[in-house]
C-alpha positions, 0 to 999 in steps of 0.5 A, a space after each residue: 620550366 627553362 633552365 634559366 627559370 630554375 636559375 633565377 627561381 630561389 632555392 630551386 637547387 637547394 630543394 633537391 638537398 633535403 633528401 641529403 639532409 634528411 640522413 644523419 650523415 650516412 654514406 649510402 642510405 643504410 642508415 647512422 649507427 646508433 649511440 647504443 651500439 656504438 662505443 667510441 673505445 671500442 672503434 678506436 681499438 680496431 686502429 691497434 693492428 695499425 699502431 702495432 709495427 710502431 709500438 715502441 716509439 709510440 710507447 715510448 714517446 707516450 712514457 716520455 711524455 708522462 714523465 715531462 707532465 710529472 716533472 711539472 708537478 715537482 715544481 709546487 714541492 720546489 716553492 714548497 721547499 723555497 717558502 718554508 725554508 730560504 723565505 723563512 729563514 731569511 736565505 738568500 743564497 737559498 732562493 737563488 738555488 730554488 730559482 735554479 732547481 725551478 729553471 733546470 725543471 722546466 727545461 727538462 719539461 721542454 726537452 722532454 716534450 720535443 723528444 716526444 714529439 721527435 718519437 711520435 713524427 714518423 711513426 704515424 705519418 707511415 700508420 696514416 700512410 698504411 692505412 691510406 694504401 690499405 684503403 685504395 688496395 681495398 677499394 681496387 679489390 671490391 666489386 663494381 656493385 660496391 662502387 656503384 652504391 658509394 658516392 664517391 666523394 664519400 669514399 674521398 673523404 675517408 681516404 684524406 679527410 678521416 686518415 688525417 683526423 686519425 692521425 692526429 689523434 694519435 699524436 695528440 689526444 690519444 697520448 694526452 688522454 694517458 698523460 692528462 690522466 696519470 698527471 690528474 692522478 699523481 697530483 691528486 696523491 700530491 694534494 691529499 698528502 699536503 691536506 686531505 681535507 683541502 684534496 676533498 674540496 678540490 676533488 668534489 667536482 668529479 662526480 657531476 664532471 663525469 656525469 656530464 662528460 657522458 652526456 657530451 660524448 652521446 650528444 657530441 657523436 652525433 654531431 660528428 657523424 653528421 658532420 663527417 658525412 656531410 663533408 662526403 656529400 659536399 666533396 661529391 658535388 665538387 668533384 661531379 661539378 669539376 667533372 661535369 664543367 662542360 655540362 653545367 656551362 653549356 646548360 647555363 647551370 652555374 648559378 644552381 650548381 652554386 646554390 645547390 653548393 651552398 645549400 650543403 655548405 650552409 648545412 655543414 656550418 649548421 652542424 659545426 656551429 653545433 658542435 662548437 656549441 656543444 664543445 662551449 658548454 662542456 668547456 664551460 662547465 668543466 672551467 667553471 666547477 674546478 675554479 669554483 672548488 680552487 677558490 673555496 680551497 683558497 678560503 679554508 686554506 688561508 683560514 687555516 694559516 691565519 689559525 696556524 693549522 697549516 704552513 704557507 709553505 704548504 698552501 702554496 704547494 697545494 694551490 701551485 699542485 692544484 692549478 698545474 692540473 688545471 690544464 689537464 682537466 679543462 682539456 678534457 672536454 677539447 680531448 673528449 670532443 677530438 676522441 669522439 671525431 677520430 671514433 666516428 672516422 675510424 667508424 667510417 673508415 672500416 665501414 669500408 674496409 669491412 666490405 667484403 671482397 670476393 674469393 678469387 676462385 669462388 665458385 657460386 653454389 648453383 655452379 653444378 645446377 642444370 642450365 634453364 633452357 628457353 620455353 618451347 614457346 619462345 623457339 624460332 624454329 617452328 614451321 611457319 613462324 618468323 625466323 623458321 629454320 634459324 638455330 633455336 636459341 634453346 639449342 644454341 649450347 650444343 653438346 656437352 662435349 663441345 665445350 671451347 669458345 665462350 659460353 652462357 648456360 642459363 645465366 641470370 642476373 639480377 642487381 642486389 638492390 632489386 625490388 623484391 619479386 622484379 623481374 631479372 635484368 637477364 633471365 635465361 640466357 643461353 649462348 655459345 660463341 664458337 672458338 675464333 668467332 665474333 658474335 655480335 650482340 643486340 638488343 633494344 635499350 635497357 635489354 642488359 647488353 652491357 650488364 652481359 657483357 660485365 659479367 665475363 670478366 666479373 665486373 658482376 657476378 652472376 646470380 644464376 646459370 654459368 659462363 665458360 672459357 674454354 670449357 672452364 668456369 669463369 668463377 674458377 678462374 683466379 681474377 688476374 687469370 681471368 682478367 688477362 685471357 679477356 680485354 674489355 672495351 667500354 662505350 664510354 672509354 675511361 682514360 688516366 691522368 697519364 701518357 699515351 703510352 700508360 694508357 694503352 698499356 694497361 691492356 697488357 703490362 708487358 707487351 713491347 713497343 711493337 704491340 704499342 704500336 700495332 694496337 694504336 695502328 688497329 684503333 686508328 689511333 696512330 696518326 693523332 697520337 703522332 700529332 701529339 706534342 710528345 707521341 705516345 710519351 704526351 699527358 692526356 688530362 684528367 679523364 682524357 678531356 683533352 682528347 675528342 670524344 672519338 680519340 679517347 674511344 680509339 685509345 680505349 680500343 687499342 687498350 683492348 687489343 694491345 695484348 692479343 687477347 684469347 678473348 674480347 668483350 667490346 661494348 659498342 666501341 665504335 659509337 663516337 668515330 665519324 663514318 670514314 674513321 669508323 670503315 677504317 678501324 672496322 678493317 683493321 680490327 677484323 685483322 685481330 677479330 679474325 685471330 680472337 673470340 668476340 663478344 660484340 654490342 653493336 647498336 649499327 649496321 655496320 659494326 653488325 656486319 663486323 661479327 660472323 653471327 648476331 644475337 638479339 637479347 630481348 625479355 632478358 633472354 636470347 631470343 634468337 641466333 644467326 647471320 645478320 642477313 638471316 634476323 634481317 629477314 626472318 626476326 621483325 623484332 630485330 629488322 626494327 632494331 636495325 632500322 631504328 623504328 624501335 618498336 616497329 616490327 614491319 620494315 619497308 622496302 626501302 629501309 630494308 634495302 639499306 641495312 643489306 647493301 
């Protein structure tokens, strides 16, 4: 099927969602948590050591507004005191003194309710504000497993859409949760002392309220969640499809790009149009049986008048009493509804801040282990065998004593969500790199040159074996140690909404321009950067895009050199030059390779021929060793690698000719 046919076919894209769907709402396919172990009160608790730097404007703004809600009710009392004395007696001097005493309540009501607000402003903007550094200093400190396994549209709405939410929380419904409450309280004392039969009428829907306010909060949970993730999802597909705009436009995708958008839009309003539901019936109920009870207090209470059983007065305080808390008790459910949708975003908030984050000097317990060596059978030594005379790569760690240079004893890896008993990525390597040396790497696709490579400076940890720097354990590095003694350069070169200038400086935050530009000379990259509107000072977008390909991989180049590194980890970083631009930056870099440890991926010929020694991983395992001429000629496995017969062993002249001129 042509990607015009998957265009015009309906719901082709929509389809690939159900799996999106089929998820309650889960960031990552571990699953919802449950109503039964979860407690709203109990994730809104964990916001305290958040709230706790700006408690006492937060009290105080709650007191404030405690006391504005109670004044409200000192109105019933006024009319009280209006129809019982001046209307009575006929007072009209009296009425304009309640009239006044009615206006002077409401103003301070007023006043005090803007004094909360006042309170509350700042305070939480800073708690959102801290928590949301908080979150982007953690994100920046988990490992790149983590990232791996996390959308990161998901992590986007955590760190905008469920910070906002909680704030308001915080501001509105957490405070009017306390205030709501002790208004329903002090009024109900209020109503019992005018007529504690009429208070029983009026308090008699409490009991099926609560009952189904439970209900609600269970049903309403889920609802929420689903919602909240499904928001993750949707952020994620328009920031891959803003990303990817030349992909979807060059393919012709846009029409199922905008299905499949739309398929996760109409998902989410299903589930809001549930939630609304949800809200209306509770709503519904909680409006319903206070009116009911209100007018059956109406009925006795006026009976009871008309029979002198009770002053007008008196009626007209506790029907006043009792609608002030109308408002207070049908914002229950709008309360509860909000309580619940800042529960699960706090839920979801420290779902993340919860994750782990390595020890900057943990030392693995397998750190003590004898390194695993390769079999005898796998040796390249033997008389007789391809690659005879090669250093063994059984050998290649050499002596204990001679412990300087970059090292591999026995590493394993394997990713953590592996199949059970999968064979690992690596498995057994054992490499030393000499001190000054450029070692070149190279494997067939998927052979885990690039996972090698990320666990020198521990983008990944490895689950087995060892990997040294000068004799010292990388795990026994502090991270900022580790990370400022190794430069890495990737194959797909990563670049910043920033300058020339900040991008290539993050190899190096103090080196001065002369590093600058010495570095940019290295990759090639000065005489672009020159042509730019501003040089070294000019934008580069949003991930670079405005540059070519090769540009950002120059950029990326000089970011690793910049700081004259004591070691360098470049994972094929000449794939996207051209042929003339390539011969150049390879002799201006053997300047700095002469001066620095390497390890190199090299997938051509030429950028082989940079490094002193070459590598060839294979099975995960290091499977043999030497100059590029000597695996040329000795290791068919690598002569079909460097001739791109893949998995050809036998090279003809011709091709063999051309890998040694």
């Amino acid at each position: 099927m042509t990607a015009t046919d998957l265009d015009d076919e309906p719901g082709a894209a929509a389809d690939g969602m159900d799996d999106r769907d089929a998820r309650e709402g889960d960031p990552h396919d571990t699953g919802t948590p449950t109503v039964e172990d979860r407690s709203a009160v109990r994730s809104l608790l964990r916001l305290w050591p958040y709230l706790k730097p700006v408690r006492v404007r937060f009290f105080s703004a709650a007191l404030v507004a405690v006391v504005a809600s109670c004044l409200g009710l000192v109105v019933p009392l006024v009319l009280k005191w209006i129809v019982d004395g001046p209307v009575a007696a006929r007072d009209t001097s009296g009425v304009w003194l309640g009239g006044a005493l009615l206006l002077g309540v409401g103003i301070a009501e007023a006043a005090l309710f803007g004094l909360r607000r006042w309170l509350v402003a700042r305070p939480l903007a800073s708690v959102e504000a801290s928590m949301r550094a908080e979150l982007y200093a953690h994100l920046q400190r988990l490992p790149v497993a983590f990232h791996d396994s996390w959308a990161s549209g998901q992590l986007l709405s955590r760190a905008t859409t469920d910070l906002q939410l909680l704030r308001m929380f915080l501001a509105f419904p957490l405070t009017f949760l306390l205030v709501n409450g002790t208004t329903i309280l002090v009024g109900c004392v209020i109503m019992f002392v005018q007529d504690w039969m009429l208070g029983l009428v009026v308090l008699a829907p409490l009991v099926p309220l609560g009952v189904l306010c439970s209900y609600f909060e269970t049903r309403y949970f889920v609802a929420a969640r689903r919602a909240q993730d499904q928001i993750g999802d949707l952020t994620t597909v328009v920031e891959e499809a803003v990303l990817g705009i030349r992909i979807v436009k060059g393919f012709g995708r846009h029409k199922s790009q905008a299905r499949a958008f739309r398929a996760l839009s109409e998902r989410l309003l299903g589930t809001e149009i549930r939630k609304a539901r949800l809200l209306a019936g509770i709503w519904a109920f909680i409006m319903t049986l206070p009116e009911l009870a209100l007018g059956a207090a109406l009925v006795l209470g006026t009976i009871q008048v008309a029979q002198g059983g009770l002053s007008a007065g008196t009626l007209v305080a506790f029907l006043s009493t009792a609608l002030a808390l109308r408002w207070p008790v049908e914002s229950l459910g709008f309360l509860l509804a909000m309580s619940n949708e800042s529960a699960t975003a706090s839920d979801r908030f420290f779902e993340v801040m919860d994750e782990a984050v390595p020890a900057d000097a943990e030392v693995g317990d397998d750190a003590s282990d004898p390194a695993p060596r390769l079999p005898p059978s796998s040796r390249a030594d033997l008389p007789g065998t391809p690659g005879a005379g090669l250093r063994p790569a059984s050998s290649i760690a050499g002596p204990a004593q001679n412990a300087h240079g970059m090292r591999f004893e026995g590493v394993t890896f394997r990713y953590a969500d592996a199949p059970p008993g999968a064979q690992p990525i690596l498995d057994g390597v054992d490499l030393h790199i000499r001190p000054g040396e450029t070692m070149a790497l190279v494997g067939a696709t998927g052979s885990g040159k690039t996972t090698l490579t990320a666990l020198v400076p521990r983008l990944h940890e490895a689950t087995g074996g060892r990997i040294t720097l000068d004799g010292v354990d990388v795990r026994a590095l502090p991270r900022a140690d580790l990370r400022s003694r190794v430069a890495v350069a990737f194959e797909d070169p990563t670049l910043f909404s920033a300058t020339v200038r900040e991008n290539v400086l993050m190899g190096a935050e103090h080196a001065d321009e002369q590093a600058l530009h010495r570095a940019l000379r290295v990759a090639q990259a000065d005489g672009f950067v020159a042509a730019l509107p501003d040089g070294v000072d000019t934008e580069v977008g949003e991930q670079g895009l405005s540059l070519s390909g090769g540009q950002r991989q120059r950029l990326a180049l000089a970011r690793a050199v910049v700081g004259t590194p004591r070691f360098l980890v470049l994972d094929d970083p000449l794939s996207a030059l051209d042929v003339h631009t390539e011969a150049a930056v390879e002799a201006a870099l053997r300047e700095v390779l002469a001066t620095t440890t390497a390890l190199v991926v090299a997938h051509r010929p030429s950028t082989v021929l940079l490094a002193d020694r070459v590598a060839l991983l294979s099975g995960g395992r290091v499977t043999a060793v030497g100059t590029h001429h000597e695996l040329l000629h000795g290791t068919p496995e690598y002569a079909s690698l460097m001739s791109g017969e893949g998995g050809r062993h036998d090279t003809d002249a011709s091709s063999e000719g051309s890998l040694t001129a």
